[in-house]
C-alpha positions as CSV (number, residue, x, y, z in Angstrom):
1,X,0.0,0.0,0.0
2,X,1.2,3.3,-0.9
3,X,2.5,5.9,1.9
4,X,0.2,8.5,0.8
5,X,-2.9,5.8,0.7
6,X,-1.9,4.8,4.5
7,X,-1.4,8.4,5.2
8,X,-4.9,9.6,4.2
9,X,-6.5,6.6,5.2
10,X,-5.1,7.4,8.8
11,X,-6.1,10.6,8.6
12,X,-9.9,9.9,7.4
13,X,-11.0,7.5,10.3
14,X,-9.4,9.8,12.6
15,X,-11.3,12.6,11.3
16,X,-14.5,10.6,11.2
17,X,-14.0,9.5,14.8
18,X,-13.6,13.9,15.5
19,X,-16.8,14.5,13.7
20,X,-18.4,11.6,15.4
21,X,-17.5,13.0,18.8
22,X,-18.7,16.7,18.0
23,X,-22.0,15.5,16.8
24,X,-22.3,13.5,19.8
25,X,-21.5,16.3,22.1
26,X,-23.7,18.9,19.7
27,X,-27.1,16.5,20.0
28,X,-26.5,16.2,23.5
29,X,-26.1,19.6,24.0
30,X,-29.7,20.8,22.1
31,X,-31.2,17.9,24.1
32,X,-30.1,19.1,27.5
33,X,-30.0,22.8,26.1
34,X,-32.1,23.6,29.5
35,X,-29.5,23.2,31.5
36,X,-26.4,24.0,28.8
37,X,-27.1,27.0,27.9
38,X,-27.8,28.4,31.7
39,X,-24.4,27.2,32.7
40,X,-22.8,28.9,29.5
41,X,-25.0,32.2,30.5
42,X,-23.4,31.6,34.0
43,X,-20.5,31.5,32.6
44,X,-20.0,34.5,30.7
45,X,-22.2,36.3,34.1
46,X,-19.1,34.6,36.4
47,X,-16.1,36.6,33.7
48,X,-18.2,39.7,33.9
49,X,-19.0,40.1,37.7
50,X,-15.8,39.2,39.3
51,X,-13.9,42.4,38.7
52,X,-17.2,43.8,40.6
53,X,-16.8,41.0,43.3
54,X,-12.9,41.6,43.6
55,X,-14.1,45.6,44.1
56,X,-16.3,44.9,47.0
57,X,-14.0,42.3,48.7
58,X,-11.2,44.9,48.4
59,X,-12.5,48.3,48.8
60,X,-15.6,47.8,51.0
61,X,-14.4,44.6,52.6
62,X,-17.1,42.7,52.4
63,X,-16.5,38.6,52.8
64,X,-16.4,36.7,49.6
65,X,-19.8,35.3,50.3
66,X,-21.4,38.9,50.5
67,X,-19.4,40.0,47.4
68,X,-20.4,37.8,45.3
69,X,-24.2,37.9,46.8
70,X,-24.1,41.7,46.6
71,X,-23.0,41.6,42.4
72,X,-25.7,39.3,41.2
73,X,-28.3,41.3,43.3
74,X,-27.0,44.2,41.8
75,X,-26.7,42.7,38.1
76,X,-31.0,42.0,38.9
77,X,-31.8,44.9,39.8
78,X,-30.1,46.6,36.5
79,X,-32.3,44.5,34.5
80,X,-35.1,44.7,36.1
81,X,-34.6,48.4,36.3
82,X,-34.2,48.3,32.3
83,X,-37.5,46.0,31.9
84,X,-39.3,48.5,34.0
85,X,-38.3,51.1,32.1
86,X,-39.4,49.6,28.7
87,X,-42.6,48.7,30.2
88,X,-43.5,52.1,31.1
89,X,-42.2,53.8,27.7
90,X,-44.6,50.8,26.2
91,X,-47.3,51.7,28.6
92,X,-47.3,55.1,27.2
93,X,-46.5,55.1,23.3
94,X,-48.6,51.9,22.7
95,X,-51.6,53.9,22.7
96,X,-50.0,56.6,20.1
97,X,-48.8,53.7,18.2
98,X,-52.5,52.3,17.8
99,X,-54.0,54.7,16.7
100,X,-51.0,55.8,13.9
101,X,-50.9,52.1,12.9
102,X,-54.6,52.4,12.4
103,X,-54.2,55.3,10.4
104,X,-51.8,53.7,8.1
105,X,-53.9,51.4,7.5
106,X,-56.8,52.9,6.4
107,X,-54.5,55.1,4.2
108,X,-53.0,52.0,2.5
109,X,-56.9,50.9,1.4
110,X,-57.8,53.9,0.3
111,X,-54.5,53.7,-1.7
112,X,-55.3,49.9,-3.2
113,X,-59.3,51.4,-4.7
114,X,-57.7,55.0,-5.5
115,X,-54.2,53.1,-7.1
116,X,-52.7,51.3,-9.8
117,X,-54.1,48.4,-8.6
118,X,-57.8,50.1,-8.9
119,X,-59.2,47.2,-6.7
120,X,-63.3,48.5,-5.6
121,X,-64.9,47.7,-2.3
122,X,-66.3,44.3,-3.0
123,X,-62.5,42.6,-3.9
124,X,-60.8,43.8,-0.6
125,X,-64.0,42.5,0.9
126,X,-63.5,39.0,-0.3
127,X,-59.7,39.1,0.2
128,X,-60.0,40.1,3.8
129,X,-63.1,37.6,4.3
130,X,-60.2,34.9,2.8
131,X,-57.8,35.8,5.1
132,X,-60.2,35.8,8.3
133,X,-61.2,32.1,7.0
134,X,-57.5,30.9,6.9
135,X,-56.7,32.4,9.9
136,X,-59.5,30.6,11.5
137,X,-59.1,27.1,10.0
138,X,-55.4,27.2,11.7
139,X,-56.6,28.0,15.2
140,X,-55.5,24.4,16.2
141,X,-51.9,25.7,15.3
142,X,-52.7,28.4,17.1
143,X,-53.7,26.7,20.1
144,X,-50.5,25.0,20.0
145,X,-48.3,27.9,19.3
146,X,-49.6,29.3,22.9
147,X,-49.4,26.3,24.2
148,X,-45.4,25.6,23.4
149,X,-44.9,29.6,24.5
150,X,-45.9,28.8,27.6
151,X,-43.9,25.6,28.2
152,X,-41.1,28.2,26.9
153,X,-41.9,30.6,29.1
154,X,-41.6,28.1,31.6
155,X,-38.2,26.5,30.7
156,X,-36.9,30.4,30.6
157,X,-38.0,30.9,34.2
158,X,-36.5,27.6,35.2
159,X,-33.1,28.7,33.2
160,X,-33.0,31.8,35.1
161,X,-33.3,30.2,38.0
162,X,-30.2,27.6,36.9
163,X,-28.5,30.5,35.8
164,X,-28.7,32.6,38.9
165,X,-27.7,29.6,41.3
166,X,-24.6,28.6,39.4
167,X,-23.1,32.1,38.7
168,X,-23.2,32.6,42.5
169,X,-21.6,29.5,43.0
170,X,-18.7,30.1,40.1
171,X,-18.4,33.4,41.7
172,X,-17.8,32.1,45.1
173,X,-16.4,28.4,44.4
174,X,-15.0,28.7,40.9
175,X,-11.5,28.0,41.6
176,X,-12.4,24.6,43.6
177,X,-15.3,23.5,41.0
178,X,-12.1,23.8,38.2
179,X,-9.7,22.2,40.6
180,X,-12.3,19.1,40.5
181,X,-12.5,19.3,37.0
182,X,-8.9,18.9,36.7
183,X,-8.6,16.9,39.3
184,X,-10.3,14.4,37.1
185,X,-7.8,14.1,33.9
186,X,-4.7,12.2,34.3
187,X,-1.3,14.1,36.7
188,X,0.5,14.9,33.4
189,X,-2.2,17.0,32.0
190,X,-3.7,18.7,34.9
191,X,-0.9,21.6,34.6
192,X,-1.1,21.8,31.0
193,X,-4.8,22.0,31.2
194,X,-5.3,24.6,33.9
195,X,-3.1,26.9,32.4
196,X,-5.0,26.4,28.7
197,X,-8.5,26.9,30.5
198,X,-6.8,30.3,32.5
199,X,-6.3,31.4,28.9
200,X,-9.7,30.7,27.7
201,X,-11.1,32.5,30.6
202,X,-9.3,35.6,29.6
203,X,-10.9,35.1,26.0
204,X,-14.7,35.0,27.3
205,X,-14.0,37.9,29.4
206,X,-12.4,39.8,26.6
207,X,-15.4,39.4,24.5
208,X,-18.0,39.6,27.1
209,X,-16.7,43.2,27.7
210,X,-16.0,43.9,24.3
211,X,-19.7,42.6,23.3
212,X,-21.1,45.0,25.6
213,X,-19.6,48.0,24.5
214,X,-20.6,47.1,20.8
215,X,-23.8,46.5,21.8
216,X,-23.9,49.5,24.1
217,X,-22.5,51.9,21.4
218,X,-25.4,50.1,18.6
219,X,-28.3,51.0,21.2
220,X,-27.2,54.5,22.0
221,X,-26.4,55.1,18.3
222,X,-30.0,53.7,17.2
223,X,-31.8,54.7,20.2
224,X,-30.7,58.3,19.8
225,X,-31.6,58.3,16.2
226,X,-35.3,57.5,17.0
227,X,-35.7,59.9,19.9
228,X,-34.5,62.9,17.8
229,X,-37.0,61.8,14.8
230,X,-39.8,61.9,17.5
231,X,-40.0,57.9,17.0
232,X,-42.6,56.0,19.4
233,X,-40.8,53.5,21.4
234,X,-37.0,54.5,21.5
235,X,-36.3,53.6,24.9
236,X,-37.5,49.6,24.2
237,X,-36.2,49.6,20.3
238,X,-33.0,51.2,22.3
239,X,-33.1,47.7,24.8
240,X,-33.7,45.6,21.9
241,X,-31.0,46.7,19.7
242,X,-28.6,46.4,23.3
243,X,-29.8,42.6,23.2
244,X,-29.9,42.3,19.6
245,X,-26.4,43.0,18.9
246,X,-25.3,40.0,21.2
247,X,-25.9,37.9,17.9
248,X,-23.5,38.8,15.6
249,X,-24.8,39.5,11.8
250,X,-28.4,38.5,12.4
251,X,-29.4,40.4,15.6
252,X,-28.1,43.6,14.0
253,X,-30.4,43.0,10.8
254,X,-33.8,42.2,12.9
255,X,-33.6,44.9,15.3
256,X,-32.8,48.0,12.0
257,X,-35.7,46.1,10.7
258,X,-38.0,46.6,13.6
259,X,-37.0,50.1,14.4
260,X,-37.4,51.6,10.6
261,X,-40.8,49.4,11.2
262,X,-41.8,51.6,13.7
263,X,-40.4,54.8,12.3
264,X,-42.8,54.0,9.2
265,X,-46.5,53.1,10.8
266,X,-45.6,56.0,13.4
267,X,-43.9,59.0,11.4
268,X,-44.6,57.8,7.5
269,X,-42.1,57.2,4.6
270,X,-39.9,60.2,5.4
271,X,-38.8,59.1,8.4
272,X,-38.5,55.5,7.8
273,X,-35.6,56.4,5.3
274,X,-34.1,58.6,7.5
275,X,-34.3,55.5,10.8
276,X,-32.7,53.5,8.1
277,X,-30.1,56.0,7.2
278,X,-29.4,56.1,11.3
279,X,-29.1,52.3,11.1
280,X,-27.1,52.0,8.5
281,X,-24.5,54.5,9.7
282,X,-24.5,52.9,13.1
283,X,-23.5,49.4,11.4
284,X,-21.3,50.5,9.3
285,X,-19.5,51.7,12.1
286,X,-19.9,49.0,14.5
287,X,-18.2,46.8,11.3
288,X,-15.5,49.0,9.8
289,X,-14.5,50.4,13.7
290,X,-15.3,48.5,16.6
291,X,-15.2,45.1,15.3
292,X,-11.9,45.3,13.5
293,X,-10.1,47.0,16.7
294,X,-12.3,45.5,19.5
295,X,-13.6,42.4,18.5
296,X,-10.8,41.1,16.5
297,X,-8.2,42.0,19.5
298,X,-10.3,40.2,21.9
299,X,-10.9,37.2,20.1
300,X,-8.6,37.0,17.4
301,X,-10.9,35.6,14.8
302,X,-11.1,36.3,11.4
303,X,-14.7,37.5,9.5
304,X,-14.9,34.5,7.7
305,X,-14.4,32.3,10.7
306,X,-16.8,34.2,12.5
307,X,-19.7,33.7,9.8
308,X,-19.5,30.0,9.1
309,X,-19.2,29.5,13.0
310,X,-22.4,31.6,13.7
311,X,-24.1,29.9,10.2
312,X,-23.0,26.4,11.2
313,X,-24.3,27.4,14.9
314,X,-27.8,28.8,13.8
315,X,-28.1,25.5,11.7
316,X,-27.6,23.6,14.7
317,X,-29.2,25.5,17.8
318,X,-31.0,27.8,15.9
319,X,-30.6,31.7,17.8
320,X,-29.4,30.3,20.3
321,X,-26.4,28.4,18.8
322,X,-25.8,31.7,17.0
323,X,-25.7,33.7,20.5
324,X,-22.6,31.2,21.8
325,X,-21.4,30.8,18.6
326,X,-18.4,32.8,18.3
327,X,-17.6,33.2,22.3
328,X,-17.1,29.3,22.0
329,X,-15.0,29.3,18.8
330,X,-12.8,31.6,20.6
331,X,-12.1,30.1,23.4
332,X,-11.2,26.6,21.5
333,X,-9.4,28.5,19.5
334,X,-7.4,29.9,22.1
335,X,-7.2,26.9,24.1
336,X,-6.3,24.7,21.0
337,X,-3.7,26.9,20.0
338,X,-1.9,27.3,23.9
339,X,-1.8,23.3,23.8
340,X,0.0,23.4,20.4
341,X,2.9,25.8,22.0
342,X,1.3,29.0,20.8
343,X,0.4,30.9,23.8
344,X,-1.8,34.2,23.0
345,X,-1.4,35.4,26.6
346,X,2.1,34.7,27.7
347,X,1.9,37.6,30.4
348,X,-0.3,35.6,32.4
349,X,2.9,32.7,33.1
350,X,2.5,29.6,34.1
351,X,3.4,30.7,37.7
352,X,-0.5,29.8,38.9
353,X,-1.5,26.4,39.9
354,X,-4.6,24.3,41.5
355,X,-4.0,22.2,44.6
356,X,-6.4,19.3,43.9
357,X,-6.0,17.0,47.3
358,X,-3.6,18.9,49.0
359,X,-1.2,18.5,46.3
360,X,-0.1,21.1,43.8
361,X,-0.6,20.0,39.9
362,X,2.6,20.9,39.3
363,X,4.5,18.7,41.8
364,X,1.9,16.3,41.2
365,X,3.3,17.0,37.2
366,X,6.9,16.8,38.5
367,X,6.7,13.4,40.4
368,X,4.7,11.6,37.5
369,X,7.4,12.7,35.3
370,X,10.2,11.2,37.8
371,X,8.5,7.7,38.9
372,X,8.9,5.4,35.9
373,X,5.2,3.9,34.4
374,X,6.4,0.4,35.4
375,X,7.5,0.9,38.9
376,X,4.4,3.8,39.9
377,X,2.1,0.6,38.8
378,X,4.4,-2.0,40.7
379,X,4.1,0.3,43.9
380,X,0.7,0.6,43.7
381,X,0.1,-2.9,43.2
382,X,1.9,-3.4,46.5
383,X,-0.4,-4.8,49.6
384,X,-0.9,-2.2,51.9
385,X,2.3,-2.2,54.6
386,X,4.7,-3.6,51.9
387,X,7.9,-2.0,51.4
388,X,9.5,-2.4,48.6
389,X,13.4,-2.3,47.4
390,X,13.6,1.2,46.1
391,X,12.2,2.3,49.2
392,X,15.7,1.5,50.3
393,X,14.3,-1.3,52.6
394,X,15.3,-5.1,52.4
395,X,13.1,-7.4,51.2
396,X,12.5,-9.6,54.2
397,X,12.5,-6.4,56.9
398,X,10.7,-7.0,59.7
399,X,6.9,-5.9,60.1
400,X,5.4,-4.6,62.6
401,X,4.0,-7.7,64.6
402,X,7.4,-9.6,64.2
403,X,7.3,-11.4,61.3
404,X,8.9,-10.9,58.2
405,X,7.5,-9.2,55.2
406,X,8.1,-11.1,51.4
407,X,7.9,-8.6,48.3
């Protein structure tokens, strides 16, 4: 057989066996996604809070407990402060909004009987009559549209919930819940794989924080825009763009969409080019600025990487696949590339390491590397108060009751 045959061939069942693996751990994942993608929220909660937690352990002394307590109440109350105040601005405009909606509408018949189309009285009758009969010949699909909301509802409730409990607990236990982690792979690579997953920390948080700022500077950008055209709504379409951007490509597209949406059935044609105008500017530069500098410094990721990733994602986990999409590329990616000998962060040292079991990993690294394969499973092999020759004892030594020990 040829090298190159062997060669490929070697290569093809291994690659198999990697694809294998990922759609294995990709099914599992959308199966248990009620409990995945809480623990990923945690996650990127933990990376953003604990500069807040090291702040009130520090500067107000509070215990680590209370820190970490007194950041997640305050991350609640912000966004419960933010919903409230989208709520209220709804409250308000929704009424405005009816009524211009209502408007429109009746201004788009008069235009299909007075325009090109020249349709009379009796035709938009029987289209409207069609449409009211399809609409209610679907109300089984209906039903169980509401029906699957509220189950959603429900699993989002329970997800908050999952969410909340473990970012308090990463907050105040992360570094022992790792050390278990690591605690569980074999001596040699604990070290190795501590120091990868530090790395990959410093990746989520990097994008976390950039993330918000992007979406920050999209929300003021767009949110502004509507309140100086005297849009309905700016404050929510302002929160929606904020969550919006957090999915890169689509969320951006969506929530433009909405808000010209709004900027036409409230203020008419002129101001739905101008909202679009304001939308446009702001992505162009959220793109050409603060994704090149920001973005592409945090996470090192090229635009084409980012795409397929968030494509590939959507396919998979629909929105929310495309939400997690590139934080999770970039940590691989940064992990992957620190255990191939290119380390991205090589300020951070490799002077840090767990204790798993009152051992460090790194003398724990050390000592595997000393004690030959053979001889660590000889000695463990041993009957317990057996001492053997390299322990620099003879072999028929005394025991401890008098008689003599064999090896």
């Amino acid at each position: 057989m040829p090298p190159s045959v062997r060669a490929a061939a070697s290569w093809s069942w291994r690659l198999l066996a990697i694809t294998g693996a990922l759609i294995v751990i990709g099914y599992l994942a959308v199966v248990f996604k009620t409990i995945v993608v809480p623990v990923a929220i945690a996650l990127m909660l933990t990376v953003l809070l604990t500069p807040v937690v090291r702040f009130f352990e520090t500067r107000l002394r509070f215990s680590r407990a209370l820190a970490c307590a007194a950041a997640l109440i305050g991350l609640v109350v912000l966004v419960l402060a933010l919903v409230a105040a989208a709520g209220g601005s709804i409250a308000s405009g929704f009424a405005d909004l009816k009524d211009q909606a209502q408007e429109g509408f009746d201004q788009f018949m008069d235009w299909l009987r007075t325009g090109p189309l020249n349709l009379d009285a009796n035709d938009i009758t029987r289209y409207v009559n069609t449409l009211t009969k399809s609409l209610s010949s679907n109300t089984s699909t209906w039903v169980s549209g509401a029906l699957g909301a509220a189950v959603t509802v429900g699993h989002v409730a329970a997800g908050t919930l999952i969410a909340l409990f473990c970012t308090f607990f990463f907050l105040h236990d992360g570094r022992t819940i790792w050390g278990w982690v690591v605690g569980l792979l074999p001596v040699r690579s604990r070290d190795r794989v501590h120091q990868a997953g530090r790395r990959g920390i410093v990746t989520l948080a990097a994008y976390t924080r950039t993330q918000i700022l992007v979406a920050f500077v999209d929300a003021v950008g767009i949110g502004l825009g509507a309140f100086i055209l005297r849009v309905p709504l700016a404050l929510p379409l302002a929160i929606l763009v904020f969550v919006g951007s957090f999915v890169p490509i689509v969320g951006a597209v969506v929530t433009g969409a909405v808000a010209v949406a709004v900027a036409l059935v409230a203020n008419g044609w002129v101001s739905a080019l101008v909202m679009l105008g304001v939308v446009l500017l702001v992505q162009q530069i959220e793109g050409h600025v603060l994704q090149p500098f920001l973005m592409g410094h945090a996470v090192s990721l090229h635009p084409v990487a980012v795409l397929l990733s968030v494509a590939a994602a959507s396919f998979v986990g629909g929105i929310v696949g495309a939400l997690f999409a590139v934080p999770l590329v970039a940590v691989l990616n940064t992990v992957t590339l620190y255990l191939h000998g290119h380390d991205k962060f090589p300020e951070l040292g490799t002077d840090d390491h767990l204790t798993i079991r009152g051992r460090d990993t790194a003398a724990d690294d050390v000592d595997a590397a000393r004690i030959p394969p053979m001889v660590a499973r000889a000695e463990r092999d041993l009957p317990r108060g057996t001492a053997g020759p390299d322990r620099g004892e003879s072999p028929d030594a005394p025991s401890v009751d008098g008689g003599t020990t064999t090896s």
